[in-house]
C-alpha positions as CSV (number, residue, x, y, z in Angstrom):
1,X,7.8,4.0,30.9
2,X,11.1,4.6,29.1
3,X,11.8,2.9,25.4
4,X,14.4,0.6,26.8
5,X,13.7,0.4,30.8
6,X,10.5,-2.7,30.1
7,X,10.3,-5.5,32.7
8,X,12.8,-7.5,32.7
9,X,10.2,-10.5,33.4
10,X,10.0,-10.5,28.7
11,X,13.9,-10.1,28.3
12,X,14.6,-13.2,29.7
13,X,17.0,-15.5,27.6
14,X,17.3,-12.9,24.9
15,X,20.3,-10.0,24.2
16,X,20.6,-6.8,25.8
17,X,17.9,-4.3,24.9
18,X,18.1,-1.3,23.2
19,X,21.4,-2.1,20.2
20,X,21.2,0.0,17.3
21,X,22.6,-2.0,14.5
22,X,22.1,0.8,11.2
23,X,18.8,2.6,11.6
24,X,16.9,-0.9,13.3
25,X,16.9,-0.5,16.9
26,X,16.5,-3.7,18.9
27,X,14.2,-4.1,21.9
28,X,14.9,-7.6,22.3
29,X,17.5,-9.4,20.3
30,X,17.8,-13.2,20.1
31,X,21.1,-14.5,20.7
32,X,21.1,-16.9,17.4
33,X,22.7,-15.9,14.2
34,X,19.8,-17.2,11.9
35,X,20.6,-18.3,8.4
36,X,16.6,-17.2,7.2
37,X,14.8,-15.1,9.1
38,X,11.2,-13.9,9.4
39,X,10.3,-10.5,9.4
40,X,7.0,-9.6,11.1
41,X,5.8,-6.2,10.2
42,X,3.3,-4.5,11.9
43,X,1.3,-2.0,13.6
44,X,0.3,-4.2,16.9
45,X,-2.3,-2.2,17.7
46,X,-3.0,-4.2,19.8
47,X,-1.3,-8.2,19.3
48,X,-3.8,-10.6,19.1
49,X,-4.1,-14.1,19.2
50,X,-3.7,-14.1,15.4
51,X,-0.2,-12.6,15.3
52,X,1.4,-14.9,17.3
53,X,0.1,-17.8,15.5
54,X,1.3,-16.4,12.5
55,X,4.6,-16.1,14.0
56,X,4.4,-19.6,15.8
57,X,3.6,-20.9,12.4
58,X,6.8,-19.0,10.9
59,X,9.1,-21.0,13.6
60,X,8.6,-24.1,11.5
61,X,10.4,-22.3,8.3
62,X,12.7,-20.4,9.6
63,X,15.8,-19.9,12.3
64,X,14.2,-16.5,14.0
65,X,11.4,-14.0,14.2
66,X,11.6,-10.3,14.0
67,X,9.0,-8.3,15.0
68,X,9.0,-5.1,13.8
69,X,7.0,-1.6,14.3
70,X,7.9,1.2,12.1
71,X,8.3,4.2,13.6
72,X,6.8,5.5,10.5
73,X,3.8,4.1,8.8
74,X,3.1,4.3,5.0
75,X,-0.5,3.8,5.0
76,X,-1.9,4.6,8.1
77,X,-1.6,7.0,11.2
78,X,0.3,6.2,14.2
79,X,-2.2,7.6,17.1
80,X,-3.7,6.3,20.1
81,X,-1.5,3.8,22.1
82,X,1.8,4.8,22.3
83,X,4.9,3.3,20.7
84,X,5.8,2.6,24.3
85,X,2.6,1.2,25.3
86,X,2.7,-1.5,22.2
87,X,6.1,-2.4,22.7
88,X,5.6,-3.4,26.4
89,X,2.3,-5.5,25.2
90,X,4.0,-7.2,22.2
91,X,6.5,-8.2,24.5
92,X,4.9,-9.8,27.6
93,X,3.0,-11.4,24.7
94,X,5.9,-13.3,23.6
95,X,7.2,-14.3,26.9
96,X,10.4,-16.2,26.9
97,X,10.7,-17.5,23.3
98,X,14.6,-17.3,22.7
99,X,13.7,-17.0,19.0
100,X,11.7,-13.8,18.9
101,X,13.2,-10.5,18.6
102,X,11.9,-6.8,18.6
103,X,13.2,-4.3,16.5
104,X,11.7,-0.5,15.7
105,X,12.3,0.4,12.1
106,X,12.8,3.8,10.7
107,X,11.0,3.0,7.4
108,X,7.2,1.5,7.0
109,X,7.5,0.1,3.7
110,X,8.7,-3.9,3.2
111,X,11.2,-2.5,1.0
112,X,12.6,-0.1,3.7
113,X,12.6,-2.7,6.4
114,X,14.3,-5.3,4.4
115,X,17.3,-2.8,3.9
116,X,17.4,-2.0,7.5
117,X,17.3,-5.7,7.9
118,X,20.0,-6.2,6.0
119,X,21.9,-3.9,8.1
120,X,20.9,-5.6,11.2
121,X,21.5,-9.2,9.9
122,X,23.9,-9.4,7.1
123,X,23.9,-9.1,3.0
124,X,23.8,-12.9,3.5
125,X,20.8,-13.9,5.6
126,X,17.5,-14.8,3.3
127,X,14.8,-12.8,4.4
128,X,11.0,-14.0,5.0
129,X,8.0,-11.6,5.1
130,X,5.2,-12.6,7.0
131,X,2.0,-11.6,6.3
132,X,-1.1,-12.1,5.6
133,X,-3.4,-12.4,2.0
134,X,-4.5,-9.0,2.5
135,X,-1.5,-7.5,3.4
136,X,0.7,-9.3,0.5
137,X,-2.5,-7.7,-1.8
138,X,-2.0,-4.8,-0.7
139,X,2.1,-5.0,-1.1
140,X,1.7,-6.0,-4.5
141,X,-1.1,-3.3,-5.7
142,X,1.0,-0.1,-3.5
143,X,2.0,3.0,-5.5
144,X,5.9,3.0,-5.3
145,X,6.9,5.7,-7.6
146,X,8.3,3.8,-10.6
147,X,7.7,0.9,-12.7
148,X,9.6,-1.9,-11.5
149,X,9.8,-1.3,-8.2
150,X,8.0,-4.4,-6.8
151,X,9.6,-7.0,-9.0
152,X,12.9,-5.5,-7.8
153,X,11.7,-5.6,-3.5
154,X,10.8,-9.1,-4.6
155,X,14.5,-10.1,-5.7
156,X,15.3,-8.5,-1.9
157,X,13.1,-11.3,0.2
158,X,10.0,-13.8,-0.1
159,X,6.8,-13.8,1.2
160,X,5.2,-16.3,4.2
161,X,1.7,-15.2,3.2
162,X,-0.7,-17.2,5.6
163,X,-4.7,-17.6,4.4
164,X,-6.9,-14.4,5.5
165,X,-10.3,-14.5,4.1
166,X,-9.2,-16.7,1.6
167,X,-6.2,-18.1,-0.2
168,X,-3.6,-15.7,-1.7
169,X,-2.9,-16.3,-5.6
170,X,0.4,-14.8,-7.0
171,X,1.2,-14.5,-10.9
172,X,2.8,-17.8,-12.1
173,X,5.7,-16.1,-12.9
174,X,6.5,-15.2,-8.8
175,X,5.3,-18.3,-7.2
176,X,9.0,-18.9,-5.9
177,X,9.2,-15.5,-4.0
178,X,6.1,-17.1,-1.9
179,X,5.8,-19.6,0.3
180,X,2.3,-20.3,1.9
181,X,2.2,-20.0,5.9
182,X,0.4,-22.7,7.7
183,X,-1.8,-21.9,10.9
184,X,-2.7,-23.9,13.9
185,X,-6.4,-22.9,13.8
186,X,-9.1,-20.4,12.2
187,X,-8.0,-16.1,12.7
188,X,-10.1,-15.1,10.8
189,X,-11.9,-13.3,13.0
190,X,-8.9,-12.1,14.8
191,X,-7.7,-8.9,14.2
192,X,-6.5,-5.6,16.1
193,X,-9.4,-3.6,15.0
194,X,-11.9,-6.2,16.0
195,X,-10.4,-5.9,19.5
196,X,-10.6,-2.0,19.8
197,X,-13.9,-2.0,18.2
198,X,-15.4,-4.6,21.0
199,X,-13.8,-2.4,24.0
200,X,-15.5,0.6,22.4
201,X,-18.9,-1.0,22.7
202,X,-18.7,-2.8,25.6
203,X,-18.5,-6.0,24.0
204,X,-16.6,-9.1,25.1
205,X,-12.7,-9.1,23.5
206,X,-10.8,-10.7,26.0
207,X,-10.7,-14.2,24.3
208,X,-8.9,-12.2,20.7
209,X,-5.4,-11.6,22.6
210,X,-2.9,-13.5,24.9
211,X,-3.8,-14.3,28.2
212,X,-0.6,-12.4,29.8
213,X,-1.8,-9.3,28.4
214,X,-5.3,-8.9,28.7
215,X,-5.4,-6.6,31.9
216,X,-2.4,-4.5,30.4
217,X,-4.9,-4.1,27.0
218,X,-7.7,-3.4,29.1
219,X,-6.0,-0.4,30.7
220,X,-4.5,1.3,27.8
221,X,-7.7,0.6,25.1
222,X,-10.7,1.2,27.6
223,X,-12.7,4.2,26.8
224,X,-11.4,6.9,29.3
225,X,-7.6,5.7,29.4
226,X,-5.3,5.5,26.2
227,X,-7.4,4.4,23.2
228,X,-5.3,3.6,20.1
229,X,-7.4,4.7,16.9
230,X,-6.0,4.5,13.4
């Protein structure tokens, strides 16, 4: 399946497919012009039930969701299902929401994707990072090369961190770059590893990911078709 030829049946009431706006390339592009937008990193390997809450939960704060897979990943390898193959279930996951887009981004890092979003949107739009308490951890403790580096990506966007295993705590002194992200339901338990692990061992997983994609998951993650292992 080619990167911009996906069923039509998941680019309904969006833009055209495949814009390059910079280095951001758009699978699906809502037709709104948001004032603050959410940015939804991620490896989707595969979407759960847990992502789409968290960007069903975003809705309420801001004017559009991005979904966004990095070509390139910073802290993991990209093996297993193909780029192709997660694209096509992200987006049949999302079905017709007008305010969801899909972009592939060049770089991995939050910093990276915020200047490609920036590109994409305009120096004026106010960017949102969603995420969860591990992942804004693991933002905050990461190895960027200099001193400084994080207070300055925090001046670029804030951070929609939702609850993961508990509540996530920032230093006093950047409470305003964080907002926390409110969930309908427990996730928890959710999570893309938790899927592939459970198809590994024969295990039920259906119930962790949308309904509309479970056969296309089963295919691609089943032991003797294309596994995705990171």
């Amino acid at each position: 399946m080619g990167l911009f030829t996906l069923s039509d049946r998941w680019l309904t009431r969006a833009a055209p497919s495949g814009i390059t706006l910079g280095s951001m390339e758009f699978l699906r592009r809502s037709t709104g012009r948001p004032c603050r937008l959410g940015v939804f990193p991620g490896t989707f390997n595969p979407v759960t039930l847990a992502h789409v809450a968290l960007a069903e939960g975003a809705l309420a704060l801001v004017d559009e969701v991005a979904f966004v897979l990095p070509r390139h990943f910073p802290h993991k390898t990209y093996c297993g299902a193909s780029f192709e193959q997660r694209v096509e279930v992200l987006g049949t996951a999302l079905g017709g929401e007008p305010r969801y887009s899909v972009a592939a981004s060049e770089g991995g890092l939050f910093a990276e994707i915020a200047g490609e979003c920036r590109q994409a949107y305009g120096a004026g739009v106010r960017l949102n990072f969603l995420c969860g308490r591990d992942a804004a951890e693991r933002v905050a403790n990461w190895d960027y090369g200099r001193r400084g580096a994080y207070l300055e990506m925090l001046q670029q966007f804030d951070l929609l961190v939702a609850a993961r295993g508990g509540e996530y705590h920032p230093p006093e002194s950047l409470a305003s770059s964080f907002a926390r992200l409110e969930l309908s339901g427990a996730w928890d338990h959710v999570s893309a590893s938790e899927v592939r692990t459970r198809i590994g061992q024969g295990e039920p997983w259906e119930h962790l990911v949308p309904a509309a994609v479970r056969r296309r998951v089963g295919e691609i993650y089943t032991p003797g078709g294309t596994r995705a292992g990171e």
